[in-house]
PDBQT receptor file of N, H, CA, C and O in Angstrom, charges set to zero:
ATOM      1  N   UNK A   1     -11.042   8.759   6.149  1.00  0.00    +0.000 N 
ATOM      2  CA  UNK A   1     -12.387   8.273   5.896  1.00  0.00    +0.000 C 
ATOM      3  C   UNK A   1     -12.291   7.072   4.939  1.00  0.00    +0.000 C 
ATOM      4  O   UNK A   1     -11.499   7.043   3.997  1.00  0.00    +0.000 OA
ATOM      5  N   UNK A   2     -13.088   6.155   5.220  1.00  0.00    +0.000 N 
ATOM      6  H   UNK A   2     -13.732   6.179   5.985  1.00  0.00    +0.000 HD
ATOM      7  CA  UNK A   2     -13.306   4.980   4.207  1.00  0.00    +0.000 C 
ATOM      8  C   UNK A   2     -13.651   5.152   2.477  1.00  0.00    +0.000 C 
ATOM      9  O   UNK A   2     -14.350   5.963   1.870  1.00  0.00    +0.000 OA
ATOM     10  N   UNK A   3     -13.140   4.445   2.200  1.00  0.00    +0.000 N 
ATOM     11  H   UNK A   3     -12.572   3.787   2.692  1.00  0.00    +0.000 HD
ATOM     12  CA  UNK A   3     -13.930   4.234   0.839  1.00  0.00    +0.000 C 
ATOM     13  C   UNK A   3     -15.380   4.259   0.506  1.00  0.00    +0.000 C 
ATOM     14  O   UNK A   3     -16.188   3.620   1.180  1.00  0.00    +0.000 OA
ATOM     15  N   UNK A   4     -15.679   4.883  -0.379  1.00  0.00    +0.000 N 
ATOM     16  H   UNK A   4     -15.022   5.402  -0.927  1.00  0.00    +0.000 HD
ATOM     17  CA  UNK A   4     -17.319   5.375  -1.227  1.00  0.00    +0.000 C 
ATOM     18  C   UNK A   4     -17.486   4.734  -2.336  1.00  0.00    +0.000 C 
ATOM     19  O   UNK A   4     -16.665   4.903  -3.238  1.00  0.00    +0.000 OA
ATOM     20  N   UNK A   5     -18.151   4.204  -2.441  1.00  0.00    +0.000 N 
ATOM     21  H   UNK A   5     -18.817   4.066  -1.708  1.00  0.00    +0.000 HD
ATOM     22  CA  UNK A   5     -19.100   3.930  -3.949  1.00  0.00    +0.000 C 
ATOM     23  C   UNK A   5     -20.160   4.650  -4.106  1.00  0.00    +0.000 C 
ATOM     24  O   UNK A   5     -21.112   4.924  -3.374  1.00  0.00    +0.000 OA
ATOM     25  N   UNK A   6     -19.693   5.074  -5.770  1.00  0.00    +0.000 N 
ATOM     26  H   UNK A   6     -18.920   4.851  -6.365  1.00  0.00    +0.000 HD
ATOM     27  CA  UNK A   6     -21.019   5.547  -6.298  1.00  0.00    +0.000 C 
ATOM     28  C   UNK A   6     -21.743   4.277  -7.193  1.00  0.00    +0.000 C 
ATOM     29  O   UNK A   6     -21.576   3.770  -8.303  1.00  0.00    +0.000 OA
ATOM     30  N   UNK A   7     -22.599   4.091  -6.083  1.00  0.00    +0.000 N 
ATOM     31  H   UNK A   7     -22.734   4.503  -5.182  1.00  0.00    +0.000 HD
ATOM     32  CA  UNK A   7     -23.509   3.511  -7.106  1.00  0.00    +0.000 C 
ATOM     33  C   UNK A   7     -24.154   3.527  -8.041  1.00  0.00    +0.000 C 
ATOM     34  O   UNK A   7     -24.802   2.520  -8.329  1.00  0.00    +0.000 OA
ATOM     35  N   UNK A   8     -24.196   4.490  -8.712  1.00  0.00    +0.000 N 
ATOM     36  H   UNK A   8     -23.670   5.308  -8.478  1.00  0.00    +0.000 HD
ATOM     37  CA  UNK A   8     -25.151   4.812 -10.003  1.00  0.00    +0.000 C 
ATOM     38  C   UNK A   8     -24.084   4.494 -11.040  1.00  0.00    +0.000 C 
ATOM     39  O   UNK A   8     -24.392   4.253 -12.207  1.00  0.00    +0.000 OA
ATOM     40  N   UNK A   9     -22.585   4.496 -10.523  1.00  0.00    +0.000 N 
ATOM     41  H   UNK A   9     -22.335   4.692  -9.575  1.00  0.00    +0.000 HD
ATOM     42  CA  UNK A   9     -21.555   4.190 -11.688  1.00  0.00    +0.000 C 
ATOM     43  C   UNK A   9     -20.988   3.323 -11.605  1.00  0.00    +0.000 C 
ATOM     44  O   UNK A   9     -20.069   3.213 -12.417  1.00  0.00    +0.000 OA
ATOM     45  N   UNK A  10     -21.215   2.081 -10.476  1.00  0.00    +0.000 N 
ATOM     46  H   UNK A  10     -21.962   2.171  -9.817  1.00  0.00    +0.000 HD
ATOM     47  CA  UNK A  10     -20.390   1.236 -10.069  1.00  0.00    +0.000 C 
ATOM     48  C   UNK A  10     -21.245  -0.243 -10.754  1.00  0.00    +0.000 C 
ATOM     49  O   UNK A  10     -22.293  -0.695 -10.293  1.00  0.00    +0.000 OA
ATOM     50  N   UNK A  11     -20.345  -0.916 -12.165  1.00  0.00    +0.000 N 
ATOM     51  H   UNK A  11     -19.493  -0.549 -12.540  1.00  0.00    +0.000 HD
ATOM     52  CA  UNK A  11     -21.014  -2.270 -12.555  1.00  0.00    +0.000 C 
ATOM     53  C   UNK A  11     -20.697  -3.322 -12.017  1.00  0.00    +0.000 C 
ATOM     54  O   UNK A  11     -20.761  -4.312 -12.746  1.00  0.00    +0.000 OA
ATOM     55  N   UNK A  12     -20.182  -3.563 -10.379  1.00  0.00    +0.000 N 
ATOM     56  H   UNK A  12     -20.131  -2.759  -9.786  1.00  0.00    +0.000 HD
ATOM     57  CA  UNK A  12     -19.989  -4.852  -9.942  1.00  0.00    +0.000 C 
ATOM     58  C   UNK A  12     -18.926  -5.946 -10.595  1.00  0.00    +0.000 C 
ATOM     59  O   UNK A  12     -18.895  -7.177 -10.602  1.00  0.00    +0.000 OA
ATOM     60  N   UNK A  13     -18.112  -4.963 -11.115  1.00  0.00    +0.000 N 
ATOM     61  H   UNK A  13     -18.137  -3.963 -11.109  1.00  0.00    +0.000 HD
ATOM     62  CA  UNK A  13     -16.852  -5.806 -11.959  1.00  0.00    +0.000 C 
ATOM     63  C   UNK A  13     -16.487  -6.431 -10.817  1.00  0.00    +0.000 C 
ATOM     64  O   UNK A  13     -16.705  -7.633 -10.974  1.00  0.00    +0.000 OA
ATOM     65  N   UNK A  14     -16.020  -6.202  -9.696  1.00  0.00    +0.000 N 
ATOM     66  H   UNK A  14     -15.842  -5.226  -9.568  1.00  0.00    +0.000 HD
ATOM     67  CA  UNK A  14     -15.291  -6.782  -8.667  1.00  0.00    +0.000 C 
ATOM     68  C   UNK A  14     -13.525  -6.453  -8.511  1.00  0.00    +0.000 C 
ATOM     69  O   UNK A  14     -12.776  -6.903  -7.643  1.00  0.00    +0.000 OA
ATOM     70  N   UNK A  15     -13.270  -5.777  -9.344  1.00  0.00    +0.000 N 
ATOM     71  H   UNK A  15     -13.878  -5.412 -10.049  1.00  0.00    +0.000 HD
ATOM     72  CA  UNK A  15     -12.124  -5.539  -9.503  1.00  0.00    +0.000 C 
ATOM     73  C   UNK A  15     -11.572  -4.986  -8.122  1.00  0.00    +0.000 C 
ATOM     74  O   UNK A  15     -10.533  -5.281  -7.531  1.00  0.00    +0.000 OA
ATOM     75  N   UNK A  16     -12.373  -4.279  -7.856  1.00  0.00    +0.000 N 
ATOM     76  H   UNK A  16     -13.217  -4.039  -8.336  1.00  0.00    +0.000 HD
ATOM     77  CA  UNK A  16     -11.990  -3.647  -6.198  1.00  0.00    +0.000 C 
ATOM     78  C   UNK A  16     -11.892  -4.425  -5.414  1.00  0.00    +0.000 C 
ATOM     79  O   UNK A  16     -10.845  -4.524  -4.774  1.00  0.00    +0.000 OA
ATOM     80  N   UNK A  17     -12.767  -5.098  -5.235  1.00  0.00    +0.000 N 
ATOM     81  H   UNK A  17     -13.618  -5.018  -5.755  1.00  0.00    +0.000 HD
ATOM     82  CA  UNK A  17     -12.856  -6.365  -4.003  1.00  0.00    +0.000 C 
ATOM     83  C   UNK A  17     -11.273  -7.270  -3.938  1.00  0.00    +0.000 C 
ATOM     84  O   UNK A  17     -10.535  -7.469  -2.973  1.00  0.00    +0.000 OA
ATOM     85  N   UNK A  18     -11.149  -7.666  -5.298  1.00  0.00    +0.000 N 
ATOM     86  H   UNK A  18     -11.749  -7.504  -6.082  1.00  0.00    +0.000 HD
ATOM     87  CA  UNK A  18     -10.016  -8.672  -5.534  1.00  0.00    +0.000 C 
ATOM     88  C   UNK A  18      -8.962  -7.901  -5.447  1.00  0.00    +0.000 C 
ATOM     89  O   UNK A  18      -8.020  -8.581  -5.040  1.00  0.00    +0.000 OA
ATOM     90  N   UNK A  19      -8.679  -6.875  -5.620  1.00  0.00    +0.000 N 
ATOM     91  H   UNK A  19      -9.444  -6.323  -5.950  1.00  0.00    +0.000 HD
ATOM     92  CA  UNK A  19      -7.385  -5.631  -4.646  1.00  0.00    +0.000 C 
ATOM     93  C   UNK A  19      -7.479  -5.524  -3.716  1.00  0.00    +0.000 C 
ATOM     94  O   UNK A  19      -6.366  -5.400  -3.205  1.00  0.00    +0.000 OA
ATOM     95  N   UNK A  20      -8.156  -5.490  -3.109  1.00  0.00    +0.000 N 
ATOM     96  H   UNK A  20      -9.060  -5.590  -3.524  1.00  0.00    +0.000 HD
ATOM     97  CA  UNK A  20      -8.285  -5.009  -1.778  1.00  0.00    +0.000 C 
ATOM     98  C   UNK A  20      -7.398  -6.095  -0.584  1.00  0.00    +0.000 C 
ATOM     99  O   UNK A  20      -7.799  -7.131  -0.054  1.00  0.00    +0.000 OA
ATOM    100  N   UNK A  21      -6.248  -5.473  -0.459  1.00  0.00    +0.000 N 
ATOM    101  H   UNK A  21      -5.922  -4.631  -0.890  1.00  0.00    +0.000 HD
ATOM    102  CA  UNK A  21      -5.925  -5.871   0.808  1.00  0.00    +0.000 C 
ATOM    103  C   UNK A  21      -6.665  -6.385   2.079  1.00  0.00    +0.000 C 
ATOM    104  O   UNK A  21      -6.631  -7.576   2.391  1.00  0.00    +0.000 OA
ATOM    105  N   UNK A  22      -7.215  -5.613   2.672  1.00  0.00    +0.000 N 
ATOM    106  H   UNK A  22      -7.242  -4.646   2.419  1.00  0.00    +0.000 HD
ATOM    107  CA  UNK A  22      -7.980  -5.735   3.883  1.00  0.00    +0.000 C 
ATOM    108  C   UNK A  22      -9.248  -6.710   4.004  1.00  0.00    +0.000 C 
ATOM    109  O   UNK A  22      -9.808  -7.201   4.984  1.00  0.00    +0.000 OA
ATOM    110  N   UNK A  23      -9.519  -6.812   2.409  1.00  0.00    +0.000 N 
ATOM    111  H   UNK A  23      -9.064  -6.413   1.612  1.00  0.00    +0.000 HD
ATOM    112  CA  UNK A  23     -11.052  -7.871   2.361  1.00  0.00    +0.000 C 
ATOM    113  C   UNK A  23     -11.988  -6.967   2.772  1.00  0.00    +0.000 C 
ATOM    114  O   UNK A  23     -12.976  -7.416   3.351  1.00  0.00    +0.000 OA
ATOM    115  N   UNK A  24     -11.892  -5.780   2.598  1.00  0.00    +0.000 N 
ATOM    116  H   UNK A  24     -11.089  -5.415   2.127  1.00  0.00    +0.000 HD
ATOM    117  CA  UNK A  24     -13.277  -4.619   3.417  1.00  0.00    +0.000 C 
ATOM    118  C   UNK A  24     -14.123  -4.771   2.378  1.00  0.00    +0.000 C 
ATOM    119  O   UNK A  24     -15.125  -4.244   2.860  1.00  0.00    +0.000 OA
ATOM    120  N   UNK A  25     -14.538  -5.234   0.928  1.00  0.00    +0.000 N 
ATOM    121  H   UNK A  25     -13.723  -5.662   0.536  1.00  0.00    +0.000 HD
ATOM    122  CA  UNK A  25     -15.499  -4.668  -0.023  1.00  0.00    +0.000 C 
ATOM    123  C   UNK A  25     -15.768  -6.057  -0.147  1.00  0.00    +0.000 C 
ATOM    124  O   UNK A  25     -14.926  -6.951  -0.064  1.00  0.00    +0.000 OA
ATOM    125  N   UNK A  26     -17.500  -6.249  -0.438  1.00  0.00    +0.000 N 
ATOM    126  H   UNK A  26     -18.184  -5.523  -0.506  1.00  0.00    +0.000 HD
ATOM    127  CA  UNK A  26     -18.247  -7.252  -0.636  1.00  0.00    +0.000 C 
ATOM    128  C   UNK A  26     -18.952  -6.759  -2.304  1.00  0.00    +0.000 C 
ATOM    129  O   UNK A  26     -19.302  -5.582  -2.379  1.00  0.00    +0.000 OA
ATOM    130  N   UNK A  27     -19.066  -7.295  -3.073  1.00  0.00    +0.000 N 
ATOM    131  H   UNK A  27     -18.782  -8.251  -3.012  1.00  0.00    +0.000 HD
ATOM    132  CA  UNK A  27     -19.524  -7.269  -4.396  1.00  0.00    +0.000 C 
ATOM    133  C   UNK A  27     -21.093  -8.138  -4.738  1.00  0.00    +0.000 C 
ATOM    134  O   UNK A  27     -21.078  -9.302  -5.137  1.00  0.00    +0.000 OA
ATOM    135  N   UNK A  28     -21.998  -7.602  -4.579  1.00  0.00    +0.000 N 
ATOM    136  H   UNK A  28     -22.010  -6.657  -4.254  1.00  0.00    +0.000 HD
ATOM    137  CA  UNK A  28     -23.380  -8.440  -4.943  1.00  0.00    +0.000 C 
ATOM    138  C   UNK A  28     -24.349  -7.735  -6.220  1.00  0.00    +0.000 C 
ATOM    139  O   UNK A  28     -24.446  -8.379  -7.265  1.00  0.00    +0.000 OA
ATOM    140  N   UNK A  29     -25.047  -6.416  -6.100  1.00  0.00    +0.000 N 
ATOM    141  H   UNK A  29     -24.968  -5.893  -5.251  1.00  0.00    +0.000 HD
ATOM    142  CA  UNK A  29     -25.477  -5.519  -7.257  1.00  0.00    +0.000 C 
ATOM    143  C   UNK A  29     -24.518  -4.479  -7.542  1.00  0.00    +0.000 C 
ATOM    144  O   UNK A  29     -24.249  -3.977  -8.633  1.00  0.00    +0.000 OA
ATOM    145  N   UNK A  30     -23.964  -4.190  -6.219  1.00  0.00    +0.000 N 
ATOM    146  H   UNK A  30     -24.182  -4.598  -5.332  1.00  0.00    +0.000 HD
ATOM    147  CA  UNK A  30     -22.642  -2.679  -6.238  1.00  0.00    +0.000 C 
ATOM    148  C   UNK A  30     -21.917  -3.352  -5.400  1.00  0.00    +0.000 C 
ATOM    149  O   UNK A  30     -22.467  -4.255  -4.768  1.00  0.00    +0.000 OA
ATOM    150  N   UNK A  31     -20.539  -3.078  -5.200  1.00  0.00    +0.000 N 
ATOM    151  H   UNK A  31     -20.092  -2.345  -5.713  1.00  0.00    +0.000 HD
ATOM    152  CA  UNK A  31     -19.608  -3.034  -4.539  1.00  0.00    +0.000 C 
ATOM    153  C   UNK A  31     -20.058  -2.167  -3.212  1.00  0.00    +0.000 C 
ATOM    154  O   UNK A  31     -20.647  -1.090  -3.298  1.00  0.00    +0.000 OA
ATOM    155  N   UNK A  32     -19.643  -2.888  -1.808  1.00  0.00    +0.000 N 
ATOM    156  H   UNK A  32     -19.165  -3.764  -1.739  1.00  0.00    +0.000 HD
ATOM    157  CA  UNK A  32     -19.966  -2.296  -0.796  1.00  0.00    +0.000 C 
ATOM    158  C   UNK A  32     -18.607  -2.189   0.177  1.00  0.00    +0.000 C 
ATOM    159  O   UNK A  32     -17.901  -3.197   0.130  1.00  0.00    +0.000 OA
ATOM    160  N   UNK A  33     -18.200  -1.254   0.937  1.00  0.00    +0.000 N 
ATOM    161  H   UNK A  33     -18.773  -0.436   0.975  1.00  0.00    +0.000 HD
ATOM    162  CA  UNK A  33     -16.821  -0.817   2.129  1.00  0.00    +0.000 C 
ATOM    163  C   UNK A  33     -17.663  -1.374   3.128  1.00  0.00    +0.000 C 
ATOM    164  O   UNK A  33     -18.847  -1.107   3.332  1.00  0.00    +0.000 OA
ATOM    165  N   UNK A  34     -16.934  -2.171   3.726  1.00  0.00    +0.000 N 
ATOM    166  H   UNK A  34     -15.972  -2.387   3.560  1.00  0.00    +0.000 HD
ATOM    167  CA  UNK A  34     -16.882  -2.079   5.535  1.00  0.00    +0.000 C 
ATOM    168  C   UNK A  34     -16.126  -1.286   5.696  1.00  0.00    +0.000 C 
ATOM    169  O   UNK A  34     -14.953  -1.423   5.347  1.00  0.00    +0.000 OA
ATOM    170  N   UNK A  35     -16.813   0.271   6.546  1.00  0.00    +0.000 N 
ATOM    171  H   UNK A  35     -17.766   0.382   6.829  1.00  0.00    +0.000 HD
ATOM    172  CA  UNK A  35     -15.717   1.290   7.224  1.00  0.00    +0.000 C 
ATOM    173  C   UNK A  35     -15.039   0.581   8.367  1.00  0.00    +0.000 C 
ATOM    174  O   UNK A  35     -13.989   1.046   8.808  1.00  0.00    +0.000 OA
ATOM    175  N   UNK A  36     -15.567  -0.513   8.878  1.00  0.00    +0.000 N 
ATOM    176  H   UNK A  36     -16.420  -0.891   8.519  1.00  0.00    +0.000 HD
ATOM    177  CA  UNK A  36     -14.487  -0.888   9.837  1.00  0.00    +0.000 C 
ATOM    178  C   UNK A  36     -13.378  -1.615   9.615  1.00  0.00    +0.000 C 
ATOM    179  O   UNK A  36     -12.529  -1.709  10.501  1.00  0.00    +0.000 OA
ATOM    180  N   UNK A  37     -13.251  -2.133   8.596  1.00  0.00    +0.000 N 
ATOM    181  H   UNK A  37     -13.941  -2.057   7.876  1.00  0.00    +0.000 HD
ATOM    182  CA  UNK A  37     -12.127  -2.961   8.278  1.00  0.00    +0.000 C 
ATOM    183  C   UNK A  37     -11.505  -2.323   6.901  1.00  0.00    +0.000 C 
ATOM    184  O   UNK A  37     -10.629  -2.970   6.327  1.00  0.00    +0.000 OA
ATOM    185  N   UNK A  38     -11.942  -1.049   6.349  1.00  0.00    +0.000 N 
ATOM    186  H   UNK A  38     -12.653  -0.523   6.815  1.00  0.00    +0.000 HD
ATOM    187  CA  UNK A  38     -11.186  -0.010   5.397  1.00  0.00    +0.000 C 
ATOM    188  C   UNK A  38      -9.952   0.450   6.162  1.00  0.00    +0.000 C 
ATOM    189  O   UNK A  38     -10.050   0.946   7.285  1.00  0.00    +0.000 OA
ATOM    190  N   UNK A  39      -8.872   0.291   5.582  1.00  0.00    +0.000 N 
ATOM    191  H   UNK A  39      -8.793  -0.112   4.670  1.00  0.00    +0.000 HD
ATOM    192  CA  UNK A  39      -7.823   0.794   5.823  1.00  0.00    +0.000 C 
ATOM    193  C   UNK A  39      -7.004   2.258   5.051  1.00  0.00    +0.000 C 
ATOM    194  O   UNK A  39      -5.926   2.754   5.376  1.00  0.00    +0.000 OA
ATOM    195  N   UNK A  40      -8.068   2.745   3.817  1.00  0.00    +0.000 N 
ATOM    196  H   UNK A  40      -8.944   2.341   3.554  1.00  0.00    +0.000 HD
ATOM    197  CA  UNK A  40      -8.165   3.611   2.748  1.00  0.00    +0.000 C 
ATOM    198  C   UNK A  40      -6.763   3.677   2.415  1.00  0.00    +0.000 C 
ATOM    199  O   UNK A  40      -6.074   4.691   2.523  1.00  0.00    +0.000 OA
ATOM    200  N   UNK A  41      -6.315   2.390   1.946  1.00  0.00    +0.000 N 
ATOM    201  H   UNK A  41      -6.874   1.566   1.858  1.00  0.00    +0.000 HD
ATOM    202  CA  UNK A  41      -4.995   2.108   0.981  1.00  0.00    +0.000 C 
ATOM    203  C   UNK A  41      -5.059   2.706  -0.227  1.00  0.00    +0.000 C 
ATOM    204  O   UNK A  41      -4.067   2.791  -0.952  1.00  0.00    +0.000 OA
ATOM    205  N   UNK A  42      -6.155   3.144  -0.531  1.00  0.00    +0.000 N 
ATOM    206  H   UNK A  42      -6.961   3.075   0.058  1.00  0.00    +0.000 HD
ATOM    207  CA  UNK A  42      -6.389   3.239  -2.215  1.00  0.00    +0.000 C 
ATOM    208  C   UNK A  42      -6.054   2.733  -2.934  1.00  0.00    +0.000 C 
ATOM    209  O   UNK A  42      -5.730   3.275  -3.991  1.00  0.00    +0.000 OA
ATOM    210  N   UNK A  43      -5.932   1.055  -2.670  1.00  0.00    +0.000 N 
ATOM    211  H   UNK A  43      -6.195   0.615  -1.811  1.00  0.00    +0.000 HD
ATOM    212  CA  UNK A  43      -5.703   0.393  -3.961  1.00  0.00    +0.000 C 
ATOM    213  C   UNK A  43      -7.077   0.445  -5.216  1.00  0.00    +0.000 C 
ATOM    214  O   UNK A  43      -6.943   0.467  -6.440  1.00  0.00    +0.000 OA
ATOM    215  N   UNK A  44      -8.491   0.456  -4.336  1.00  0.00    +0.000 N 
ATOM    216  H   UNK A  44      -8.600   0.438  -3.342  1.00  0.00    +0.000 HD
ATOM    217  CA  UNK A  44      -9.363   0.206  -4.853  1.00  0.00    +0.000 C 
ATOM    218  C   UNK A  44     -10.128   1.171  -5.667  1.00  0.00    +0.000 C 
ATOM    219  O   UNK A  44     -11.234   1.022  -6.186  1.00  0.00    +0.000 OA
ATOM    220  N   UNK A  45      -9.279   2.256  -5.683  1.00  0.00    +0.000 N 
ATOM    221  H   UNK A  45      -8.381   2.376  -5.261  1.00  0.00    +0.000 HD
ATOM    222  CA  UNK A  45      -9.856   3.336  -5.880  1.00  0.00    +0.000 C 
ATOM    223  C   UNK A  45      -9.024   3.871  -7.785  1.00  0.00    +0.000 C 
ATOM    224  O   UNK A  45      -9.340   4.465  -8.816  1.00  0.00    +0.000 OA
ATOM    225  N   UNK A  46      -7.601   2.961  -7.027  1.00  0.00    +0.000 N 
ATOM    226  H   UNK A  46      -7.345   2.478  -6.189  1.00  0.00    +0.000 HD
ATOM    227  CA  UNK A  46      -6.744   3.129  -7.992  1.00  0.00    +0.000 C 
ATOM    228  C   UNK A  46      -6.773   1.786  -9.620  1.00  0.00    +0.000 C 
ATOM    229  O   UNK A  46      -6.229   1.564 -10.701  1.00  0.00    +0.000 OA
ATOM    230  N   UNK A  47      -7.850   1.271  -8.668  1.00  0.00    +0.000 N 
ATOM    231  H   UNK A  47      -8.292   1.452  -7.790  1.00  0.00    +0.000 HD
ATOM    232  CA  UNK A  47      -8.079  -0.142  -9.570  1.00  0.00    +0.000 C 
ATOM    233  C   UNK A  47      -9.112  -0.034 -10.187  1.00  0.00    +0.000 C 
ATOM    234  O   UNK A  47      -8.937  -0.354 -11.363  1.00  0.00    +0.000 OA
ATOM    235  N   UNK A  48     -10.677   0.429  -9.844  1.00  0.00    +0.000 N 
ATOM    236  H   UNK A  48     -10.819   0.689  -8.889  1.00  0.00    +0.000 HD
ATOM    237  CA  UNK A  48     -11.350   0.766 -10.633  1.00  0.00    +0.000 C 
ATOM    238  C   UNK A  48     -11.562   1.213 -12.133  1.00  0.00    +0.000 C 
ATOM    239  O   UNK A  48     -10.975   2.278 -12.326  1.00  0.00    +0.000 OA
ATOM    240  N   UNK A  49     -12.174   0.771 -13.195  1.00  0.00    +0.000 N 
ATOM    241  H   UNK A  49     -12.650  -0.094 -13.039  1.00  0.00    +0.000 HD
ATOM    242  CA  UNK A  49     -12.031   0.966 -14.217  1.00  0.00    +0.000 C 
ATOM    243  C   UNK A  49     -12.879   2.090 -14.172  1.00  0.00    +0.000 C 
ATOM    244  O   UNK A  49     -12.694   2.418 -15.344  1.00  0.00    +0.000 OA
ATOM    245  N   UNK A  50     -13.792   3.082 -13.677  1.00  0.00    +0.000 N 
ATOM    246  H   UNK A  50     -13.942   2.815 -12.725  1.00  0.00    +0.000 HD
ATOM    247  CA  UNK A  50     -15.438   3.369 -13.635  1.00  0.00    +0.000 C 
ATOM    248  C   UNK A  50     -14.951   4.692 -12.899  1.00  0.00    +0.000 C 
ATOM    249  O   UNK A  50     -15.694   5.673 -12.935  1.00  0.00    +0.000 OA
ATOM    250  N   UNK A  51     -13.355   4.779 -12.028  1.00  0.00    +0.000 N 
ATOM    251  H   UNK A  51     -12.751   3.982 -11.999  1.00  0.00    +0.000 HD
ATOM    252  CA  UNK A  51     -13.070   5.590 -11.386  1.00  0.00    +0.000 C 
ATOM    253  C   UNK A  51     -15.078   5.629 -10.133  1.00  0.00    +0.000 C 
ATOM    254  O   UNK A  51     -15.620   6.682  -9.795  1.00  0.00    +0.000 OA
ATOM    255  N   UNK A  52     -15.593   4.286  -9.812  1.00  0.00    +0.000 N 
ATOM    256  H   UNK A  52     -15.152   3.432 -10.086  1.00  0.00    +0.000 HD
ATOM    257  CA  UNK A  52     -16.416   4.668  -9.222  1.00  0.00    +0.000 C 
ATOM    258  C   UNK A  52     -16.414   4.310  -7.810  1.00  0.00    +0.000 C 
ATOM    259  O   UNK A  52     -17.423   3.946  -7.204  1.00  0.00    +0.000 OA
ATOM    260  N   UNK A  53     -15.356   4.413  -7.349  1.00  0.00    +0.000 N 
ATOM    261  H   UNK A  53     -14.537   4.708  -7.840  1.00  0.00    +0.000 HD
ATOM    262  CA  UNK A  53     -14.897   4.324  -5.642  1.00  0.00    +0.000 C 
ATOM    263  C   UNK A  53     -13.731   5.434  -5.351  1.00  0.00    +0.000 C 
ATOM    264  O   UNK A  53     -12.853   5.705  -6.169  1.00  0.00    +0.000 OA
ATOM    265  N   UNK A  54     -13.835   5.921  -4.301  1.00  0.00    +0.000 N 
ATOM    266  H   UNK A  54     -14.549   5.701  -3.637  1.00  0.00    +0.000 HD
ATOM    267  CA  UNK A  54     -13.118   7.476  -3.895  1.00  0.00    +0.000 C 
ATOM    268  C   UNK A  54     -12.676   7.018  -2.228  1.00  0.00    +0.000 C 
ATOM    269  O   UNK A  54     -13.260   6.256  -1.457  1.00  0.00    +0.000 OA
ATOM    270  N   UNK A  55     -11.502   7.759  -2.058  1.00  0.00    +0.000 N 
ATOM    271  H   UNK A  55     -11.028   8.378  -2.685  1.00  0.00    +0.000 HD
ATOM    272  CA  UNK A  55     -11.601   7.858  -0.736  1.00  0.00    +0.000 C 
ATOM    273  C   UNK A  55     -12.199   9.070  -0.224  1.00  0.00    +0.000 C 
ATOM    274  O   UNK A  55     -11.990  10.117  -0.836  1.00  0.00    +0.000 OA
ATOM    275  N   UNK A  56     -12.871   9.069   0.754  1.00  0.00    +0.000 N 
ATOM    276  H   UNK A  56     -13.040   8.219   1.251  1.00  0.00    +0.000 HD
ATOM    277  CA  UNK A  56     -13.716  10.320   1.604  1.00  0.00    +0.000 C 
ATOM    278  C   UNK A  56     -12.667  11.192   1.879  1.00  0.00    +0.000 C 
ATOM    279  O   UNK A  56     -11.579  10.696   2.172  1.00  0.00    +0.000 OA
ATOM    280  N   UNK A  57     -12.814  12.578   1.833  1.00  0.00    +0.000 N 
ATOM    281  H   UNK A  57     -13.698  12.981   1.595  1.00  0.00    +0.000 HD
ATOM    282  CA  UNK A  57     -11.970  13.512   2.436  1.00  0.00    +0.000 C 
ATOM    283  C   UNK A  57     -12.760  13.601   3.994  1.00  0.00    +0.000 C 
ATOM    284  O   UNK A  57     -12.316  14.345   4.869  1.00  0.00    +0.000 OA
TER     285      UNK A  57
C-alpha cells in the first residue's frame, strides 16, 4: 500500500517530497502520495521529522 499522511501532523516541511525517489509526493498545505507512482520505498517515511507519513499495511 502507498504512503499516508496524517494531516493534522504533517507541517509541509517538504522533506518527504525532496527524498522521494519516485517524485510521488506534491507539497502545497500537507504533503500529498500519488498511489500510482508510490513505490513505498520508505524513504519518506524514514525522513520525516513529524514521523507524519506511514506506509499502509
Amino acid at each position: 500500500m502507498p504512503a499516508k499522511v496524517d494531516e493534522e501532523t504533517c507541517t509541509a516541511c517538504g522533506a518527504c517530497a525532496e527524498i522521494c525517489p519516485a517524485d510521488a509526493i506534491t507539497v502545497e498545505d500537507v504533503a500529498k502520495v500519488d498511489p500510482e507512482q508510490c513505490t513505498e520505498c520508505g524513504a519518506c517515511t524514514e525522513e520525516c521529522p513529524l514521523e507524519a507519513i506511514k506506509l499502509e499495511e
